[in-house]
ZALO-299259 format. One line per field, with one value per atom (N, C-alpha, C): residue number from 1; residue in three letters; atom name; x, y, z. Coordinates in nm, 4 decimals. Example, Ala and Ser with C-alpha at 12.3 -4.5 7.8 and 13.67 -1.06 7.14 Angstrom:
resi <- 1,1,1,2,2,2;
resn <- ALA,ALA,ALA,SER,SER,SER;
name <- N,CA,C,N,CA,C;
px <- 1.3190,1.2300,1.3200,1.2850,1.3670,1.2900;
py <- -0.5690,-0.4500,-0.3300,-0.2250,-0.1060,0.0030;
pz <- 0.7800,0.7800,0.7800,0.7080,0.7140,0.7870;
//
This chain:
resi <- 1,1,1,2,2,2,3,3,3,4,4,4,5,5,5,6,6,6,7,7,7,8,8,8,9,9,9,10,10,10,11,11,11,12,12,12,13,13,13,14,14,14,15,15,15,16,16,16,17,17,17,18,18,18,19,19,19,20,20,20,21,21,21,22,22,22,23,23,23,24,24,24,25,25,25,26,26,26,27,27,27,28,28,28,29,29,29,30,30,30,31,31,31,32,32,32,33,33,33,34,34,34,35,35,35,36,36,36,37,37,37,38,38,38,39,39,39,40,40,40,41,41,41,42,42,42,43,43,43,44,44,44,45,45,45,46,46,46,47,47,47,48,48,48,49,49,49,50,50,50,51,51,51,52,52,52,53,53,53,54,54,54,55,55,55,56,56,56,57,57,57,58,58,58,59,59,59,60,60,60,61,61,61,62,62,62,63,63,63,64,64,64,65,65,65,66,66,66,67,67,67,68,68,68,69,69,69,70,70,70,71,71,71,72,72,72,73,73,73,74,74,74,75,75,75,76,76,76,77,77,77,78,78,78,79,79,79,80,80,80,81,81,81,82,82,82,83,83,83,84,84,84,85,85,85,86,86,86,87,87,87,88,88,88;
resn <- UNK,UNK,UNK,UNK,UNK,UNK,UNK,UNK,UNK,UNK,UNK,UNK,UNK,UNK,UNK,UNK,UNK,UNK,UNK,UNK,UNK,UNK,UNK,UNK,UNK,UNK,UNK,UNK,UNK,UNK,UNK,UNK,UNK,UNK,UNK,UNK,UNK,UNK,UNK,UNK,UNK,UNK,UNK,UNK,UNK,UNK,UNK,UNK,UNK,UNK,UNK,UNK,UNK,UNK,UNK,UNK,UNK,UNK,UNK,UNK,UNK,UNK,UNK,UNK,UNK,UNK,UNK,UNK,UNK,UNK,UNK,UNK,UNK,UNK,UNK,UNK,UNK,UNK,UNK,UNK,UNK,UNK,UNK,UNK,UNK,UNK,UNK,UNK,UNK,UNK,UNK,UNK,UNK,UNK,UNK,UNK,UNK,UNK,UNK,UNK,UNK,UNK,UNK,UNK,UNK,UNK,UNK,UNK,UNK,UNK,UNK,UNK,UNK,UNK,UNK,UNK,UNK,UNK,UNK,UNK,UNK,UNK,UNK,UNK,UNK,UNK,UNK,UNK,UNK,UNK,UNK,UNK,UNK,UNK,UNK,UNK,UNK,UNK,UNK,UNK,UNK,UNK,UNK,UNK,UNK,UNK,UNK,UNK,UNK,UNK,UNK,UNK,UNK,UNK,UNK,UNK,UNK,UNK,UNK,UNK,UNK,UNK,UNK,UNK,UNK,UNK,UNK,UNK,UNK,UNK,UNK,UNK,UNK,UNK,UNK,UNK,UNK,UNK,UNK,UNK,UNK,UNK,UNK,UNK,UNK,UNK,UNK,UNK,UNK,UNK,UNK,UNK,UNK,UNK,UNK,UNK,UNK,UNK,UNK,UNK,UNK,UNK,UNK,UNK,UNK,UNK,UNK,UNK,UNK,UNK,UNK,UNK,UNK,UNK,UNK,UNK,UNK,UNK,UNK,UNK,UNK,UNK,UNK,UNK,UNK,UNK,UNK,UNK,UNK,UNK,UNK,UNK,UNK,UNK,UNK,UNK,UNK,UNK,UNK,UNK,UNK,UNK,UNK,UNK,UNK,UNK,UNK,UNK,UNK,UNK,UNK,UNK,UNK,UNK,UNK,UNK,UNK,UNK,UNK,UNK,UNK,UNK,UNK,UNK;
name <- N,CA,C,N,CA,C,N,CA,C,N,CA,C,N,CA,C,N,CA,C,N,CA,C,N,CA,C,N,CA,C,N,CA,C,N,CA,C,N,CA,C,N,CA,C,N,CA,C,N,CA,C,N,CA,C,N,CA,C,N,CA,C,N,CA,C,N,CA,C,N,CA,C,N,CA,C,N,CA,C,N,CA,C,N,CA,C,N,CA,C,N,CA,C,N,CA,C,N,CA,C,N,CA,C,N,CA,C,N,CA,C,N,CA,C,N,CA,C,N,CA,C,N,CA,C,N,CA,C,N,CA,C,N,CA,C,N,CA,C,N,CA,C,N,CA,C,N,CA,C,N,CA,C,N,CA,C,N,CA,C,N,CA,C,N,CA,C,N,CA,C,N,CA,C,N,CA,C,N,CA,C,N,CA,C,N,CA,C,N,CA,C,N,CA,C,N,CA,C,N,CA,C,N,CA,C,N,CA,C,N,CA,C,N,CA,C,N,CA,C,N,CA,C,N,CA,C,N,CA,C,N,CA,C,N,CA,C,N,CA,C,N,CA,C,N,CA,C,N,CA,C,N,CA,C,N,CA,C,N,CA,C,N,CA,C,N,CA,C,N,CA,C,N,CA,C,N,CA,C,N,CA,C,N,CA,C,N,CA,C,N,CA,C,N,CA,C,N,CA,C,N,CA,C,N,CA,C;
px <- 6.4793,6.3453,6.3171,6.1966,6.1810,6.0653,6.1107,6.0186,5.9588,5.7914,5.7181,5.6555,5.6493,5.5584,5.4360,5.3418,5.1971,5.0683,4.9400,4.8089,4.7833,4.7171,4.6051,4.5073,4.4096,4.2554,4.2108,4.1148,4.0292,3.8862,3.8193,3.6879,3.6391,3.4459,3.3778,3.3377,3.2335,3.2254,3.1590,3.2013,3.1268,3.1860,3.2514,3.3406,3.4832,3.5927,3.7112,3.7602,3.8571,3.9478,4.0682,4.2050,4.3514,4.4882,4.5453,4.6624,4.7479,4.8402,5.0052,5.0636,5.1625,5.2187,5.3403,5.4166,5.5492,5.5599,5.5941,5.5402,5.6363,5.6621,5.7366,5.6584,5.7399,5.6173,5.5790,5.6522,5.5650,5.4328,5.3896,5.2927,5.1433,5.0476,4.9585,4.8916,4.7953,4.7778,4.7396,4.6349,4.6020,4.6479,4.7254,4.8260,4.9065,5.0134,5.1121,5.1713,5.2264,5.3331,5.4144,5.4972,5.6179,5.6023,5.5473,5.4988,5.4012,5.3078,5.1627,5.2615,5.2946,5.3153,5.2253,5.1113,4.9837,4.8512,4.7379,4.6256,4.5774,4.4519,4.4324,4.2972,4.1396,4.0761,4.0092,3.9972,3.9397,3.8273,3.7320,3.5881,3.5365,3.6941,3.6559,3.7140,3.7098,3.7327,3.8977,3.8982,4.0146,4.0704,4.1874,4.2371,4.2288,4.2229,4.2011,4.3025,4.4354,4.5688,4.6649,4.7036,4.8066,4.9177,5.0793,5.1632,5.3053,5.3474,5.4753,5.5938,5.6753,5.7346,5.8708,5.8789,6.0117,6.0276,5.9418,5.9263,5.9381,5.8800,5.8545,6.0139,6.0634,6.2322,6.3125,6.3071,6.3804,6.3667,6.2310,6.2413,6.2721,6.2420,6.3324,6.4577,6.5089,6.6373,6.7069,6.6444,6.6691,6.6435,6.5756,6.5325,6.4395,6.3111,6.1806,6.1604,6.0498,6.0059,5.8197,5.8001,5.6648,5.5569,5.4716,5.3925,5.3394,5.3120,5.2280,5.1121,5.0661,4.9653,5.0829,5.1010,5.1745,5.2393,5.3423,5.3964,5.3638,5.2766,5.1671,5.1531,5.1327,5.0288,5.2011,5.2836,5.4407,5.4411,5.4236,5.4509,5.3949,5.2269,5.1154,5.1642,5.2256,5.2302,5.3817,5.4588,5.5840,5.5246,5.4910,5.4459,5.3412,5.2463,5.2198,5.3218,5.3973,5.4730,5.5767,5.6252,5.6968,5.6181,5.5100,5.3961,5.3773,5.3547,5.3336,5.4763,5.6024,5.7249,5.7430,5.6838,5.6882,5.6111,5.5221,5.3980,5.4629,5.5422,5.5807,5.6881;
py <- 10.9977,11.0119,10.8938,10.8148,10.6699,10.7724,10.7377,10.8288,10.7068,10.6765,10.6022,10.6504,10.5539,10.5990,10.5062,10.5631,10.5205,10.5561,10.5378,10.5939,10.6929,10.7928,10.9242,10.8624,10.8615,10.8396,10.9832,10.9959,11.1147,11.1081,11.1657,11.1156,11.1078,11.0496,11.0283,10.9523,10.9115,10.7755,10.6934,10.5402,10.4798,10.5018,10.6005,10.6422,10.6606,10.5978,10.6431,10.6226,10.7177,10.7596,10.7811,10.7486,10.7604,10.8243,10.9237,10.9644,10.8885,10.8742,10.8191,10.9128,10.9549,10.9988,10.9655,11.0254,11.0270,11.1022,11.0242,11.1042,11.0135,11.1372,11.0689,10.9734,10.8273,10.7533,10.7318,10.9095,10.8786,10.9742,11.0825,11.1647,11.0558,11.0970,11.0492,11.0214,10.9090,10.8366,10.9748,11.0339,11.1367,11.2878,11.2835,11.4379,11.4882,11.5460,11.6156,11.4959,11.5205,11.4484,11.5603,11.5116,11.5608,11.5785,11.4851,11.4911,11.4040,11.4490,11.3615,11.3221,11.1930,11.1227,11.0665,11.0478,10.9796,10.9817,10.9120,10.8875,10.7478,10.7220,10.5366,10.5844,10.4919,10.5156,10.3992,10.2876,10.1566,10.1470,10.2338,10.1978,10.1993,10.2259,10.2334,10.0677,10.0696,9.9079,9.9097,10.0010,10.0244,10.1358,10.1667,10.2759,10.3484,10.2885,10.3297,10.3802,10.4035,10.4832,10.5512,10.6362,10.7185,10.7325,10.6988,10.7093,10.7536,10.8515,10.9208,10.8785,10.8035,10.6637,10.7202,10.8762,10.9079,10.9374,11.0185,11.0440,10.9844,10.8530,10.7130,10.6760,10.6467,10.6105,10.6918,10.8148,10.9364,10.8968,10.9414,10.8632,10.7200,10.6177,10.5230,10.4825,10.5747,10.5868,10.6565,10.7225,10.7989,10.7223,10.5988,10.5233,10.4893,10.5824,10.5571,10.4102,10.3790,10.2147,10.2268,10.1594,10.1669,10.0425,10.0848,9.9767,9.8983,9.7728,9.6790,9.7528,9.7621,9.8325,9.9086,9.9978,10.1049,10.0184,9.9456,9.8616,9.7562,9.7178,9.6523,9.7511,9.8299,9.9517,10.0398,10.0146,10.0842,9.9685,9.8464,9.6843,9.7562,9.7324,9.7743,9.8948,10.0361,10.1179,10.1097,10.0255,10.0051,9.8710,9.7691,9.7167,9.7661,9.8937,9.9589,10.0443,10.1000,10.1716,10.0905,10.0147,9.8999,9.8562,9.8162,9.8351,9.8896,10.0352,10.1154,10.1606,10.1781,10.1719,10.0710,9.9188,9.8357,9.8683,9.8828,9.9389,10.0657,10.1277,10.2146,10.1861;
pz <- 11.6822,11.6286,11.5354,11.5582,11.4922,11.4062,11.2476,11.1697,11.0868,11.1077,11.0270,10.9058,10.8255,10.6778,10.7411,10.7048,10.8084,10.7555,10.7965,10.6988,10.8079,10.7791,10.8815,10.8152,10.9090,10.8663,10.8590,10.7377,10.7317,10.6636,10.6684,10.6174,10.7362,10.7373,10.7976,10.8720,10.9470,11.0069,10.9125,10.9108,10.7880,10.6130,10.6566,10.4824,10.5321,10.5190,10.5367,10.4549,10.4581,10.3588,10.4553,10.3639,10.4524,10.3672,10.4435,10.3254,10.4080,10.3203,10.3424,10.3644,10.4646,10.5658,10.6593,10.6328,10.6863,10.8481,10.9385,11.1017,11.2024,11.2645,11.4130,11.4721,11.5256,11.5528,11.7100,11.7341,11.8780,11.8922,11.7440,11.7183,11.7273,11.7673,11.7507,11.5822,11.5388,11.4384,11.3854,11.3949,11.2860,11.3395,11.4197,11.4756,11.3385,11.4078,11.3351,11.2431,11.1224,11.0363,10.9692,10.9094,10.8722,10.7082,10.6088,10.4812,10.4384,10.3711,10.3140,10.1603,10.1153,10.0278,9.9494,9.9852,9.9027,9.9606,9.9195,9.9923,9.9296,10.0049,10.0039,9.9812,9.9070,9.9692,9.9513,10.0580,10.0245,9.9596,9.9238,9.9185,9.7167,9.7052,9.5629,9.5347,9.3760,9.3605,9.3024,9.1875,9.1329,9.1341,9.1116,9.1348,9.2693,9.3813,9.4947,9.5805,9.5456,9.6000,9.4829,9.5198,9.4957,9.5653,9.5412,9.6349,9.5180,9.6242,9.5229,9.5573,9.4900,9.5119,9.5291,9.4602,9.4764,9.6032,9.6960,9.8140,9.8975,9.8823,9.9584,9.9885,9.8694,9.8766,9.9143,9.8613,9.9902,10.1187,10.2008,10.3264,10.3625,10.2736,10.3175,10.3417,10.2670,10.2524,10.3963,10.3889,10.5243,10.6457,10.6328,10.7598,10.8061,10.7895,10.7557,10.7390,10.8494,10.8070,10.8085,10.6829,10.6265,10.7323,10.7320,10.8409,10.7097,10.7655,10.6956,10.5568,10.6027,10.5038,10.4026,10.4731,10.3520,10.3001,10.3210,10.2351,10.1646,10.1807,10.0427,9.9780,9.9818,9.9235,9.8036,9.8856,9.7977,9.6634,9.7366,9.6452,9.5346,9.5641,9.4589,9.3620,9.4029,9.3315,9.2290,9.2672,9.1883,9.1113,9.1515,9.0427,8.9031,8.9709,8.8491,8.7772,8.8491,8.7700,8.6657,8.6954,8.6681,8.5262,8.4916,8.4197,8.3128,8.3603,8.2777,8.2161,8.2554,8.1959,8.0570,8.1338,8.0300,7.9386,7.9219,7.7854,7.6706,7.7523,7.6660,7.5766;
//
């Protein structure tokens, strides 16, 4: 079983919105998955994803390989976290 970390599109036509998602990668793009880890939603400017990093690395760990997007999108959320650690 080749298990991807990947986006589901949800939302409307003209408005999308996408959670992050952990899914067999022979399930179809917005079918069945295995765990929702985050959501994306391009149309805002800032603050536009959420991703739970411990989760993220569990499944990677496990083998899980993140597609392009998601993995910008992991970069982005450990460099905030990374961040906000430092501030404190």
């Amino acid at each position: 079983m080749a298990v991807r970390i990947r986006l589901k599109r949800t939302g409307t036509k003209n408005v999308p919105a996408y959670r992050v998602v952990v899914a067999d990668s022979r399930f179809p793009r917005d079918g069945r998955f295995i765990e929702e880890v985050g959501s994306y939603n391009p149309l805002l400017k800032e603050n536009n994803f959420v991703v739970k990093l411990d989760r993220v690395q569990y499944w990677i760990s496990k083998g899980a390989k993140p597609t392009e997007t998601v993995a910008s999108l992991i970069r982005k959320a450990e460099k905030q976290a990374s961040a906000a650690a430092a501030q404190t």
